[in-house]
Backbone as numpy.savetxt, mean C-alpha at the origin, in Angstrom:
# Nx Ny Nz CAx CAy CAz Cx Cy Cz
-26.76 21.14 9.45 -25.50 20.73 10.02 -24.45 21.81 9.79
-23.72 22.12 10.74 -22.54 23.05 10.71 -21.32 22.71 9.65
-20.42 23.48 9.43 -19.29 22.60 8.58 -18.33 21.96 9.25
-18.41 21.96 10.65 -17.36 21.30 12.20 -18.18 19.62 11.72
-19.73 19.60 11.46 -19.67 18.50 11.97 -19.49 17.61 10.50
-19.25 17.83 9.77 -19.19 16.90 8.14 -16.85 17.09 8.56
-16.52 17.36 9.19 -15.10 16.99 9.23 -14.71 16.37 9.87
-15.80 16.33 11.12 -14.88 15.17 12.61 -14.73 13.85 12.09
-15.87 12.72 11.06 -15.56 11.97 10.59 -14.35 11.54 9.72
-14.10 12.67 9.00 -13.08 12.66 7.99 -11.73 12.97 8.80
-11.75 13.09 10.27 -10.61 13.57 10.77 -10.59 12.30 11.52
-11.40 11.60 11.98 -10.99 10.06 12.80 -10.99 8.75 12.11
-11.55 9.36 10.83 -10.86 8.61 9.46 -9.44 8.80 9.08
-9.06 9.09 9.30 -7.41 9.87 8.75 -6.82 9.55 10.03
-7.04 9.77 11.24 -6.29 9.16 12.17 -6.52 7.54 12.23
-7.34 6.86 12.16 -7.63 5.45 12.15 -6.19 4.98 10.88
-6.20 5.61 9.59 -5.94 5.08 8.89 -4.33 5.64 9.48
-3.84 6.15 10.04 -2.51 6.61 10.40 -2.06 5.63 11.71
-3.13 5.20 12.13 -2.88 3.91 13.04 -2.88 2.43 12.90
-3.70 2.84 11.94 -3.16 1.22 11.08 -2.25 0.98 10.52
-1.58 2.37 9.39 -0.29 2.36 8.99 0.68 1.76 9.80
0.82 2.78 10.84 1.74 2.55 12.18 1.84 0.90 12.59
0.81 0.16 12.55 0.72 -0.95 13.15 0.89 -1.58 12.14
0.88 -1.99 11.00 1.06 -2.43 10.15 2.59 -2.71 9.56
3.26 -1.09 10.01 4.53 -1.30 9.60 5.41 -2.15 10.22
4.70 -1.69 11.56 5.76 -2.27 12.84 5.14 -3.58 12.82
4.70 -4.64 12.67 4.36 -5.68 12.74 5.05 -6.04 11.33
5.46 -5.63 10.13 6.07 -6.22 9.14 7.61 -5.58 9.39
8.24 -5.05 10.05 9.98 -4.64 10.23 10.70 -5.82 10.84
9.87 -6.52 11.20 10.77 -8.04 11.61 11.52 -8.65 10.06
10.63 -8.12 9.17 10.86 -8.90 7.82 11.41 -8.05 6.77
11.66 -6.61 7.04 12.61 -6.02 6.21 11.50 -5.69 5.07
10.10 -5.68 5.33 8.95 -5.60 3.97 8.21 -4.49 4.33
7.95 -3.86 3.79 7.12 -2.67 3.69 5.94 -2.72 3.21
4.49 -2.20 3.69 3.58 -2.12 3.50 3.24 -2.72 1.52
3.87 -1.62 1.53 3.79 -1.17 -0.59 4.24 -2.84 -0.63
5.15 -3.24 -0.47 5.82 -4.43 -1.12 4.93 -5.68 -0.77
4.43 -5.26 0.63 3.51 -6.76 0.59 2.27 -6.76 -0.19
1.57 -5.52 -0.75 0.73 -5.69 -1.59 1.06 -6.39 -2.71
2.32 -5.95 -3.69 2.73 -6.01 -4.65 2.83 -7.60 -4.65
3.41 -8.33 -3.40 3.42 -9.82 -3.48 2.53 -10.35 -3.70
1.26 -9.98 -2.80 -0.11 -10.03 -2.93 -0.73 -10.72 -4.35
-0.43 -9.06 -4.96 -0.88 -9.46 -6.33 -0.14 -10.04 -7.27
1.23 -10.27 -6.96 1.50 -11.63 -7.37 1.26 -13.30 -7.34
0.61 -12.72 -5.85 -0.18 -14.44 -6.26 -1.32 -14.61 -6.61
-1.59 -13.61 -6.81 -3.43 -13.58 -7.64 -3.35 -13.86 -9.03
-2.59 -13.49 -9.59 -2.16 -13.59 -11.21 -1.25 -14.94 -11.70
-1.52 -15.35 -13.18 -0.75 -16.12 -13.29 0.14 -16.24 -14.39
0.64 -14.84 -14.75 1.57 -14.30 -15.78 2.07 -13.25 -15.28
3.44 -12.78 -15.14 4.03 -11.44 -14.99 3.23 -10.54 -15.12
3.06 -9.51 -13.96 1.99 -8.61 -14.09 3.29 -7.55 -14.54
2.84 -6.23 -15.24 3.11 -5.16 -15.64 3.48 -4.37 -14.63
4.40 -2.92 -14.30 3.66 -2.23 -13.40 2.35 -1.70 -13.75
1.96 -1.41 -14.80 0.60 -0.94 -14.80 -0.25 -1.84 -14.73
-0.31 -3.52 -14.82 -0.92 -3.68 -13.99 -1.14 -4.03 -12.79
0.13 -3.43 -11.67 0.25 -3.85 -10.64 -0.31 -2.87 -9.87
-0.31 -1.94 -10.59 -1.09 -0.20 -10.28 -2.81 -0.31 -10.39
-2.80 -0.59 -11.12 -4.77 -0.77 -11.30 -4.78 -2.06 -10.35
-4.40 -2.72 -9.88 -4.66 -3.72 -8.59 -4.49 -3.36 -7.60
-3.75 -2.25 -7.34 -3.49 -1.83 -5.77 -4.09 -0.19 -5.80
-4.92 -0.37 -6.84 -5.63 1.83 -7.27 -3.76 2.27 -6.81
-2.92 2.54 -7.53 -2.03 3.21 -7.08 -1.62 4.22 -8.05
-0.86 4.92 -7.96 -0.46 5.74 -9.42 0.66 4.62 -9.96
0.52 5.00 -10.95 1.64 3.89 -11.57 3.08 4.05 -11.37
3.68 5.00 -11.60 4.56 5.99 -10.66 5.28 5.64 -9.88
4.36 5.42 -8.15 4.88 4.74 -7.73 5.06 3.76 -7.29
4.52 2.67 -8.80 4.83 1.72 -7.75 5.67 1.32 -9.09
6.15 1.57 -9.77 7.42 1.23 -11.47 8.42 0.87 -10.27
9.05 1.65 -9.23 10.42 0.74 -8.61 9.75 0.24 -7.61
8.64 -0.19 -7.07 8.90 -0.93 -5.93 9.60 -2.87 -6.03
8.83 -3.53 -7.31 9.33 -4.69 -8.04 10.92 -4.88 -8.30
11.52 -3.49 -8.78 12.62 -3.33 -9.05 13.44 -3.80 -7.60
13.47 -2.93 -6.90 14.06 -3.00 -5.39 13.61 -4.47 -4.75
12.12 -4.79 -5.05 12.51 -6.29 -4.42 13.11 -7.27 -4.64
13.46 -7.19 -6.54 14.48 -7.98 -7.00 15.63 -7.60 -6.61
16.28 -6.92 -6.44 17.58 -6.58 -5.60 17.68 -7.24 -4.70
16.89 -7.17 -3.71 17.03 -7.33 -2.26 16.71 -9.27 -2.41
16.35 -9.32 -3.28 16.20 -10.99 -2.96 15.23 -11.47 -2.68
């Protein structure tokens, strides 16, 4: 196999996943929620004690990083 053909997958992988983004977002902007944040709700209802950010990070594989303000900002916002 050439090295053209071990990338076309990995390149309509990466566009698939840039079209789901896309669709994903725009189907949640009616609601002012962002991708990141609806996970984070997510795994709030899976749990049944205040999750950590770290462990809101090992539930969503995220860096921990970023997701320390996403919780923050949704308490703001209400």
């Amino acid at each position: 196999m050439q090295k053209s053909e071990y990338l076309n997958p990995w390149v309509d992988l990466i566009h698939t996943d840039d079209i789901i983004s896309k669709i994903r977002q725009k189907e949640l902007k009616p609601f002012s929620v962002t991708p990141e944040q609806t996970g984070v709700l997510f795994c709030l209802t899976l749990v049944e004690k205040n999750p950590t950010p770290a462990d809101l990070s090992r539930m969503l594989i995220e860096d921990r990083s970023s997701i320390t303000l996403i919780p923050n900002r949704m308490e703001i916002k209400g």
